[in-house]
C-alpha positions in Angstrom: 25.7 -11.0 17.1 25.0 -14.5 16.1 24.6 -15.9 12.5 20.8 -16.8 12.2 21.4 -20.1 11.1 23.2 -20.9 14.6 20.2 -19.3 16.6 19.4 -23.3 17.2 22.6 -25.0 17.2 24.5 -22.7 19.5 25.2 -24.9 22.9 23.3 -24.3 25.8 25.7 -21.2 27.4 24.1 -19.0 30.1 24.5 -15.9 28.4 23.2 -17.1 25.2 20.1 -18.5 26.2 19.4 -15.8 28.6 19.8 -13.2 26.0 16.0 -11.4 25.2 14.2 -12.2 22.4 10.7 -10.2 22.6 8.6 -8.1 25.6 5.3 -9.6 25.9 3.9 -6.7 28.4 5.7 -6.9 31.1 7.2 -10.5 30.5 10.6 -11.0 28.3 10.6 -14.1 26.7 14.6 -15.0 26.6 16.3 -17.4 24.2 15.7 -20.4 26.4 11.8 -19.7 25.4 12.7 -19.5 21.9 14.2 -22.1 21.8 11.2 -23.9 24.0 8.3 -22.6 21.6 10.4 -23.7 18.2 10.7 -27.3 19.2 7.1 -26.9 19.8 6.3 -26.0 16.2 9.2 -28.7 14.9 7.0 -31.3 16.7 3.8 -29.7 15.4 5.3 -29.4 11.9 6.5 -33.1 11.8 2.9 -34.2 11.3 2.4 -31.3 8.3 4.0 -33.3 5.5 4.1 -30.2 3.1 7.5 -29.3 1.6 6.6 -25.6 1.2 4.3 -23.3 4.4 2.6 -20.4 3.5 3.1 -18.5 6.7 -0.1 -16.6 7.8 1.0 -15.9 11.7 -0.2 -12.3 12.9 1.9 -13.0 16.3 5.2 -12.0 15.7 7.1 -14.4 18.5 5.0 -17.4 17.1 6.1 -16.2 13.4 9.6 -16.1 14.4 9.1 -19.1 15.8 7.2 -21.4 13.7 9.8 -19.8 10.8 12.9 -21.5 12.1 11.3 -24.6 13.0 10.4 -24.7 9.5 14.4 -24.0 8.6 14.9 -26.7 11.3 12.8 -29.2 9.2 14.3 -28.6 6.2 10.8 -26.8 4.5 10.6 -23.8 2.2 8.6 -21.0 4.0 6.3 -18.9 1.7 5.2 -15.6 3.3 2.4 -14.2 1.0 2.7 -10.0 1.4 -1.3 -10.3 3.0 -3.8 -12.9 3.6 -6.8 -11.9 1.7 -8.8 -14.9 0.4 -8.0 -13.8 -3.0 -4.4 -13.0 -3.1 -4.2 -16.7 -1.4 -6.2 -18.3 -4.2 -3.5 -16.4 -7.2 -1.0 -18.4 -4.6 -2.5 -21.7 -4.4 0.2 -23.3 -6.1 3.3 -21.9 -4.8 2.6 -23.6 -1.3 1.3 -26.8 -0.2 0.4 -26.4 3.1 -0.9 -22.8 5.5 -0.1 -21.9 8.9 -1.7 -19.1 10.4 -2.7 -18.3 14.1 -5.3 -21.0 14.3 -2.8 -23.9 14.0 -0.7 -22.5 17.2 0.4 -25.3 19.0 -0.1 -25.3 23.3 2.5 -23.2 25.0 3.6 -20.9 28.1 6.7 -19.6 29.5 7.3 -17.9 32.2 10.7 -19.0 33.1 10.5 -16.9 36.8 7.4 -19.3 38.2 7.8 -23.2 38.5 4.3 -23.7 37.6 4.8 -22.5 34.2 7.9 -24.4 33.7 6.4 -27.4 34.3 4.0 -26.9 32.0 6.6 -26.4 29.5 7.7 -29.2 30.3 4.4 -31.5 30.3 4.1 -30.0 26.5 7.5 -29.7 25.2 10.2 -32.3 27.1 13.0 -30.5 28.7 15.7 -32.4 26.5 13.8 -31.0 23.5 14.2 -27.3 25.3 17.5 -26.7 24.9 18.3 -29.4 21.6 20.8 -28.8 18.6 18.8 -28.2 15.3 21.0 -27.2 12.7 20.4 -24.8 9.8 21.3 -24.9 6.5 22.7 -21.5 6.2 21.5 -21.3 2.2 17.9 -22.4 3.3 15.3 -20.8 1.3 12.8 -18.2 1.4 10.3 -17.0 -0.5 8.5 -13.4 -0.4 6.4 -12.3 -2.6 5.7 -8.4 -3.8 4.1 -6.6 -6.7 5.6 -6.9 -9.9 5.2 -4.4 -12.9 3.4 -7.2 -14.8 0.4 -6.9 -12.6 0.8 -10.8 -10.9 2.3 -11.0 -7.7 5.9 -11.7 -7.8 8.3 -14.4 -5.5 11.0 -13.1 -4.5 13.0 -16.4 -3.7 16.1 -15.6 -1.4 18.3 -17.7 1.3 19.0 -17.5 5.1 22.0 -16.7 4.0 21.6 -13.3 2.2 18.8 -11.6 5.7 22.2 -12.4 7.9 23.9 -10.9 5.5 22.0 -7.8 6.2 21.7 -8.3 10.0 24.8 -7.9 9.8 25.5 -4.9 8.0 22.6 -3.2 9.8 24.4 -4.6 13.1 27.8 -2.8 11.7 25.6 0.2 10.3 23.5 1.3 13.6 24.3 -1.0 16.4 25.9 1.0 18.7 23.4 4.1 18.4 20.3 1.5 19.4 22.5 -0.6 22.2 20.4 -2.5 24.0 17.2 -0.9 23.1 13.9 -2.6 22.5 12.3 -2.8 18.9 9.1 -1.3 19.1 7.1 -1.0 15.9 3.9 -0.2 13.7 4.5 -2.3 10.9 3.6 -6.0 10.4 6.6 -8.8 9.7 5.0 -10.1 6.5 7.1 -7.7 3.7 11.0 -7.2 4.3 11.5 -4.0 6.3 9.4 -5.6 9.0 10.8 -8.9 8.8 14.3 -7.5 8.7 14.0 -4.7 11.6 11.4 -5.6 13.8 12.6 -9.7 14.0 15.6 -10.9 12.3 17.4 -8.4 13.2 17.5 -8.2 17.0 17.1 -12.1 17.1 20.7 -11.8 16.1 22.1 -8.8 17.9 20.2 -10.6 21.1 18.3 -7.7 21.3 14.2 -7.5 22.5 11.6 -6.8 19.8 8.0 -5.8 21.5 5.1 -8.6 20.5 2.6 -5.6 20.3 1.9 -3.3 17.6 2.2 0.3 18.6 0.2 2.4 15.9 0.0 5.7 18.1 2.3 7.8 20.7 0.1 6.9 23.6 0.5 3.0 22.9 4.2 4.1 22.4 4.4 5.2 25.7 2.8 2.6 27.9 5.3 0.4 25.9 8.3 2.9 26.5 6.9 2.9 30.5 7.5 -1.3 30.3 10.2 -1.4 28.6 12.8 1.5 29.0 15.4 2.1 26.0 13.5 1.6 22.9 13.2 2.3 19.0 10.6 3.0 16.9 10.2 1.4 13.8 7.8 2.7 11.5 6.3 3.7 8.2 5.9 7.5 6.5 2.0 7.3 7.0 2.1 6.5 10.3 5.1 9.1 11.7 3.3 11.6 9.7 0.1 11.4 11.4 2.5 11.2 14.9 2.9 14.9 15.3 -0.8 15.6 15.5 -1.3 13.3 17.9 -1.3 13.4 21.9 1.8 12.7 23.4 4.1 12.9 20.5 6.3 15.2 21.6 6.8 14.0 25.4 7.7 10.6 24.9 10.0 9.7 28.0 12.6 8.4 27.8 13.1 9.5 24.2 13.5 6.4 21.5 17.1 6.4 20.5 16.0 6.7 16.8 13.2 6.6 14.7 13.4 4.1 11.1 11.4 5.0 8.5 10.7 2.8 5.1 8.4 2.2 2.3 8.7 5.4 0.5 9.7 9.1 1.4 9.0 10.7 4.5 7.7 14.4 3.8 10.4 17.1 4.8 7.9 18.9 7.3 7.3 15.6 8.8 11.4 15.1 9.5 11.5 18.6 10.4 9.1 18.0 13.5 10.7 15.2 14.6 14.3 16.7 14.8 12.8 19.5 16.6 11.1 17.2 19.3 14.0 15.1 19.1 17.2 16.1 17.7 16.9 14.5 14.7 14.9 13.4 12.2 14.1 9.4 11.5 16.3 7.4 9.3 15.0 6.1 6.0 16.2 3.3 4.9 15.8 3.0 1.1 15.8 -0.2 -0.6 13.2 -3.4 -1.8 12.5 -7.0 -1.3 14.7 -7.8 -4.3 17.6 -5.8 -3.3 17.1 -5.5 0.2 18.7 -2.3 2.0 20.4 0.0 -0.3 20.8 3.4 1.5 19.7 5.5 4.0 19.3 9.3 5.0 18.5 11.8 7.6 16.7 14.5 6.2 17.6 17.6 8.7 21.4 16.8 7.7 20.8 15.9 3.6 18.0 15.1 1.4 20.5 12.9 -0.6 20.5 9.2 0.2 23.5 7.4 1.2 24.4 4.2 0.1 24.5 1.6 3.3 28.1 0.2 4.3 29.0 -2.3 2.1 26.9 -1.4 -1.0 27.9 0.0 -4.6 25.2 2.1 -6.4 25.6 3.3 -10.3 23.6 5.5 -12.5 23.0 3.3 -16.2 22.7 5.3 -19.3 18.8 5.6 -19.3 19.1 7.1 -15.4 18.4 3.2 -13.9 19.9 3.1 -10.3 22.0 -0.5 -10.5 22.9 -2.0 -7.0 26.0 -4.5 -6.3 25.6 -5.8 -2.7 26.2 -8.6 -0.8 22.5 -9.4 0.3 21.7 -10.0 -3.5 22.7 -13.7 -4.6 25.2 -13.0 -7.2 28.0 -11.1 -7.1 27.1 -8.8 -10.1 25.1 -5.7 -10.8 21.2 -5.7 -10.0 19.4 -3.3 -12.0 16.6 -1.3 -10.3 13.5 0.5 -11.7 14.2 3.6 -10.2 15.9 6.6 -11.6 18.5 8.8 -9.4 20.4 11.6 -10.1 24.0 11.2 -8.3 26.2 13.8 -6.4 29.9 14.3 -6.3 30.0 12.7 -2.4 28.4 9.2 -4.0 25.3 9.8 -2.9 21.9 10.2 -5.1 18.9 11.4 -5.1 15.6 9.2 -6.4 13.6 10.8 -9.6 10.8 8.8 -10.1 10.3 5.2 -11.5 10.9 3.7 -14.8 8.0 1.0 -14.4 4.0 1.3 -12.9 4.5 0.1 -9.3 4.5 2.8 -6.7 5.0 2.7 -2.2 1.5 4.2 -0.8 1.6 3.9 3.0 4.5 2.1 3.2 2.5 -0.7 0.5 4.0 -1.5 -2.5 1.5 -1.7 -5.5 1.4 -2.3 -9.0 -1.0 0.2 -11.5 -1.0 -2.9 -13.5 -1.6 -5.4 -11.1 -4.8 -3.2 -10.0 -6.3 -2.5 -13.8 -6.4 -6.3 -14.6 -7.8 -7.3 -10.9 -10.8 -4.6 -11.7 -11.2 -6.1 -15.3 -12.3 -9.2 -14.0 -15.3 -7.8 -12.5 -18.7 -8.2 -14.6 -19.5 -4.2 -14.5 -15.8 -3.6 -15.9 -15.1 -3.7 -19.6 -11.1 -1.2 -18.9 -9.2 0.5 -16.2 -6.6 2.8 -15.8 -5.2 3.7 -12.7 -2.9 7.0 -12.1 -1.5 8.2 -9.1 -2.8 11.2 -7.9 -0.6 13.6 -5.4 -2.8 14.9 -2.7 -2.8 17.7 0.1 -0.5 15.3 2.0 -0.1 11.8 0.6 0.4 10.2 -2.6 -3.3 8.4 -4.0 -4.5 6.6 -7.0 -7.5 7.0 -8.9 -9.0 4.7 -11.1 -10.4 5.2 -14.3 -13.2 2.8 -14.9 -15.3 2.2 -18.9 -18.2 0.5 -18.0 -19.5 -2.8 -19.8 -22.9 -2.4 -20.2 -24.4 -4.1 -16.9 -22.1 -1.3 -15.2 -23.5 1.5 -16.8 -26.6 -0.2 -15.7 -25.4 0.2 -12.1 -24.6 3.5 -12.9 -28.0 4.3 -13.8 -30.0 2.9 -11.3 -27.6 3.1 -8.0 -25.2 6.0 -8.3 -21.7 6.8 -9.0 -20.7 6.0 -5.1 -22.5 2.4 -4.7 -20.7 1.3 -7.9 -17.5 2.7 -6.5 -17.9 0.9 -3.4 -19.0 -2.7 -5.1 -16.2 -1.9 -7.1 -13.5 -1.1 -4.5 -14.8 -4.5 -2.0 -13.7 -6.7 -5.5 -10.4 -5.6 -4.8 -10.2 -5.4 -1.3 -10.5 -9.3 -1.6 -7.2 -9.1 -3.6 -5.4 -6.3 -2.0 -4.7 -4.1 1.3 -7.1 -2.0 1.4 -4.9 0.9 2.4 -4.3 0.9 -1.8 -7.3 1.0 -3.0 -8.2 3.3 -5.2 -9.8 6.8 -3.6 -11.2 8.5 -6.4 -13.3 6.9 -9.2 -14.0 8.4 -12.7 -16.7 6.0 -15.1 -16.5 7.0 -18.8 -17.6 4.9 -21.8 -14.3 4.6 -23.1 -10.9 5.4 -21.9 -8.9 8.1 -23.7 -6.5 6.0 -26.0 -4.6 8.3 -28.1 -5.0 7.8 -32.5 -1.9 5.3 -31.9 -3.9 3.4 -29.4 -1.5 4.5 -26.6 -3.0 5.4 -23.6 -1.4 8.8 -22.1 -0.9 8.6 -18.0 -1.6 12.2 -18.7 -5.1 11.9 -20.4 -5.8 9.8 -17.9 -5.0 11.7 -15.2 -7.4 14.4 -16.6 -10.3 12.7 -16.1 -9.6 13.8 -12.4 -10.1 17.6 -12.9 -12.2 19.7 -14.5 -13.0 20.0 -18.1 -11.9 23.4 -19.8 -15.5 24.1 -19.7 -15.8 23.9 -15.9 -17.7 21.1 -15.6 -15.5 18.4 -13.9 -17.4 15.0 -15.5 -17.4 12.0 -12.9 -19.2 9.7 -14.5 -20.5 8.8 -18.2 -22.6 5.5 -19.1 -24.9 4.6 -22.1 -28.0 3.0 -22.0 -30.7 2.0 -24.6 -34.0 4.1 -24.3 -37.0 1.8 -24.1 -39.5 3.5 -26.2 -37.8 6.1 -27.9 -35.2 4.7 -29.9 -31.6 5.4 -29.7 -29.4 5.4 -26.9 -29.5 7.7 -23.5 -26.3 9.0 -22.1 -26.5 9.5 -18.5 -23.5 11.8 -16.2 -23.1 12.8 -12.8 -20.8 16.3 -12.4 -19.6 18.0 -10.0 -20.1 21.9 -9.8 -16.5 23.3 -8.7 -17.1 25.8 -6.6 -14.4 28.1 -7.7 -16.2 28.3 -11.2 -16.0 31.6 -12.4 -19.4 31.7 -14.2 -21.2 32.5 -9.8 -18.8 35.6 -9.8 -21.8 38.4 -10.0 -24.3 35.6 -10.2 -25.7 36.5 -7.8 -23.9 38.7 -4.8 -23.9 36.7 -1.6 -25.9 33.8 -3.0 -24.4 32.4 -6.1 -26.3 29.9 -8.7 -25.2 28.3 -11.6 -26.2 30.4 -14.3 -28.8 28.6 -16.9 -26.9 29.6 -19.7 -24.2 27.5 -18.1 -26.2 24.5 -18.1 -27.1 24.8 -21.3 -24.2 25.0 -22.6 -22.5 22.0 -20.7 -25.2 19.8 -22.5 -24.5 20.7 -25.7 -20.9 20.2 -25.3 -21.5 17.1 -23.5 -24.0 16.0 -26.6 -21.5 17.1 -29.3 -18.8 15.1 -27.6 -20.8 11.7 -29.1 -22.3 13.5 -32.0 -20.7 16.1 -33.1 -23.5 17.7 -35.5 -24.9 19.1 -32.1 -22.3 21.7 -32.1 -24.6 23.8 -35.0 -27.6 24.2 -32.4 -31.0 25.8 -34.3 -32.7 26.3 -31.2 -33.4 25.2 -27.6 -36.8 24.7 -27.1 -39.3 23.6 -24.0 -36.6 25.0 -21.6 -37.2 25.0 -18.2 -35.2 25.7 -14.6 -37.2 24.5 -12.0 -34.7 24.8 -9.0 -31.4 26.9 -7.9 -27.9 25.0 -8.9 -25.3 25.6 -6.0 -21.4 25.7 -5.6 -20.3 22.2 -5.1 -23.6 20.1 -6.2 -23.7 17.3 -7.7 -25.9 17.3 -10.9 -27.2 13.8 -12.5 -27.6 14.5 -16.4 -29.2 12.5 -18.9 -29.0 13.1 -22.5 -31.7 11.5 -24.9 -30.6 11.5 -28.9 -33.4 11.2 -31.5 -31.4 11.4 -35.2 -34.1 11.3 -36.9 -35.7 14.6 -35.5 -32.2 15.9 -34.9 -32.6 16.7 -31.6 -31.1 16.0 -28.2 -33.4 16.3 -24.8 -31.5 17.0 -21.7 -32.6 16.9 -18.3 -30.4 17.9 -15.0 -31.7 16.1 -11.4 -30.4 17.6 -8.1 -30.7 15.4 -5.2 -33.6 13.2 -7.1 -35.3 16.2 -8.4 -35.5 17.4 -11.6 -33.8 21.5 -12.1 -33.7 22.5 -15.5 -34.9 20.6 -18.9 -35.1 21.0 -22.4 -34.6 20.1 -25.9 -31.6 20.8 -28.1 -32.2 21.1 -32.1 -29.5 21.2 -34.3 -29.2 21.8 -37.7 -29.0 19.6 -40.7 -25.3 19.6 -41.9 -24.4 21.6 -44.9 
């Protein structure tokens, strides 16, 4: 191992600067190349005069690089958790200057071919190659992650504190991965990847791969190239592994799996220690803390705490952390709740704030809700997470502002979701977006204006009634007077009302459909619930399992009476009028 801030200043030994630093396909690109391409970007980065560089480098060898040449210069490097235009614009003043793969300055190394050395040479002189730039071990870093206040947060840390942690994972797992190459599937822009796929084996002199492998067949060309390896990796994407072709036969075997940004399913470990002998390790932890603990699911489902770091449980359940990659020596108190066992380890039970780990992304509910309020068609959100059949989702909640419920009206529930989810997508990954929408006119805020995650996350199931309501908006009627309110539903198709009705060819009963409007109605005025008649009612077409009805509602107080008509696939299928009496 080396300390990260000597990775420049070490003297030009043999052994050193032929140590690997990434596989580029069949290439390795040692030290000595490192070293090359880095006074490459110090040159380059001498004619930036910005204190503080948002890096924005996809390459992972060019990132490494251009980030210690920016150490070597004495500059702050900012490393925004994704480059969408609009999280860079909420970022504009916490850098000065951006990097990304379009400034790369000329380079190639091949250090086996004379040709390519002399170009080296003609870019980069050889004196420069193989010079001294020291490192202030406390340089400074910033990351930045979602915080539970909805903006994104920096996370400023030093040099210092990621070799502290190189070094403990060095100490932790070194001699299981020996000399093994780093493959991975995650990117190097949030801490796990920046920590395991590059910091890391730059100091234990160890390769990491310069190619993303996101599948077991790309795992095994690389594996073919470059011999021992590990894999490092995110639940979502060992999950999908096993289904895969050529999970299973992946020769020669990686020596271990890691796993991080949230829990990896139990069947999921299960299949791996059965097509491996063991299941991945998780490392548990966040950009704040950095690693806390680990575990291997086919021996515990209890995490560990990492070599070198105290956990305790604080009276409200609060896991606190005291560790020596924080940047004080006292106790860091953590969001997340545990439960500990009489061995010292714990076992997570949910978080105290709104920010939750979806495919290995961390996101914050509130971050989300004020992003959506800023768009035109948006008046409130609520977000929820919803568990699925095998991943954790979020739906949103949306009340409409009145151009919204316009876009309701005229272009459907799944257009507006769309325009909707593209607002964010210039904010966020896109891997968090929402995946279910509900549209209401209001959202459900309790009589002491509290808003209950739970009525919230009843707007994604049915109503007690059957009818499970995706959308509600108002508009005025033109000639009519009053207002319209207009509802798309879904018709579960596990709704008891098609048992008997009829044998091998079920429809929604119209008694059914009545009924849903009048309930519907009575919701906004609740004098409808004493109906005097239905009259003019019509059913023009059949209503099947799993359709999706468009209903609109017409009010007219003065004749106390409610028209309702249901369209199926832009035709109309039943009508009529509800008249209710006068109250008593």
């Amino acid at each position: 191992m080396i300390a990260l801030h000597d990775l420049l200043s070490v003297s030009d030994e043999v052994l050193t600067l032929a140590a690997p630093v990434c596989r580029d396909g069949g290439d390795v690109l040692d030290r000595a190349a490192f070293r090359a391409r880095v006074a490459a970007w110090i040159a380059h980065m001498q004619s930036v005069g910005a204190q503080r560089c948002a890096l924005c480098i996809d390459d992972p060898f060019d990132f490494a690089c251009a980030l210690f040449a920016l150490f070597a210069c004495g500059k702050e490097p900012v490393i925004p958790a994704n480059a969408t235009p609009g999280y860079l614009a909420d970022l504009a003043d916490a850098y000065d200057a951006m990097l990304s793969d379009a400034d790369l300055p000329p380079f190639a190394w091949h250090a086996s071919t004379k040709a390519s050395a002399a170009a080296n040479a003609a870019i980069t002189p050889t004196h420069e190659q193989h010079a001294a730039y020291p490192i202030d071990p406390q340089a400074p870093l910033t990351l930045y992650t979602s915080g539970s206040s909805g903006s994104p947060k920096p996370i400023r840390k030093t040099l210092a504190q990621f070799n502290a942690e190189v070094h403990t994972l060095e100490r932790q797992w070194g001699a299981l991965i020996g000399d093994a190459t780093m493959l991975a599937s995650v990117p190097h822009h949030h801490i796990y990847g920046l920590l395991f796929r590059v910091l890391w084996p730059l100091a234990a002199g160890r390769a990491f791969d310069r190619a993303l492998s996101i599948e077991p067949l790309q795992l095994q060309s690389r594996i073919a190239q470059c011999g021992a390896s590990v894999v490092v990796s995110t639940p979502a994407q060992l999950s999908r592994w096993p289904a895969l072709p050529g999970f299973a036969s992946l020769t020669p075997a990686p020596r271990a799996f890691f796993s991080s940004g949230g829990p990896l399913a139990l069947d999921t470990a299960q299949q791996y220690a059965a097509a491996y002998g063991a299941a991945p390790l998780e490392i548990y932890g966040s950009t704040e803390t950095g690693g806390i603990a680990w575990r291997r699911q086919d021996e515990t489902d209890a995490w560990e705490p990492v070599t070198g770091i105290e956990i305790r449980r604080d009276e409200d359940g609060a896991l606190s952390v005291r560790s020596p990659h924080l940047d004080h020596p006292g106790w860091h108190r953590t969001d997340d709740q545990i439960a500990c066992d009489e061995q010292g380890r714990f076992r997570l039970q949910g978080r105290l704030d709104r920010v939750l780990k979806l495919d290995g992304k961390r996101v914050s509910l509130p971050e989300l809700e004020a992003r959506l309020a800023l768009h035109p068609y948006v008046a409130q959100a609520a977000l929820v997470p919803l568990a699925g059949a095998s991943r954790e989702r979020v739906g949103a909640l949306v009340a409409l502002t009145d151009a919204g419920s316009a876009a309701l009206r005229d272009e459907g529930r799944v257009l507006l979701a769309r325009t909707l989810r593209r607002h964010l997508a210039g904010y966020v990954d896109v891997v968090v977006l929402p995946r279910r929408w509900r549209f209401r006119l209001s959202l459900p805020f309790d009589a002491r204006g509290k808003l209950p995650a739970s009525a919230v996350a009843a707007a994604f199931t049915a109503r007690a009634e059957g009818m499970e309501v995706l959308a509600e908006a108002r508009t005025g009627a033109e000639a009519s007077g009053g207002d319209k309110l207009h509802y798309e539903l879904r018709v579960p198709p596990t709704l008891v009302h098609f048992a008997g009705h009829f044998p091998g060819l079920p429809i929604l009963p119209g008694v059914v459909q009545v009924d849903w409007a009048v309930r519907l109605a009575a919701d906004h005025v609740p004098a409808v619930r004493a109906v005097a008649s239905i009259d003019r009612l019509k059913f023009m077409a059949p209503v099947s399992p799993g359709a999706v009805l468009r209903l609109t509602l017409a009010h007219d107080a003065a004749r106390r009476r409610v028209q309702f008509a249901y369209r199926l696939d832009g035709r109309e299928c039943a009508s009529g009028v509800i008249v209710y009496r006068e109250p008593t």
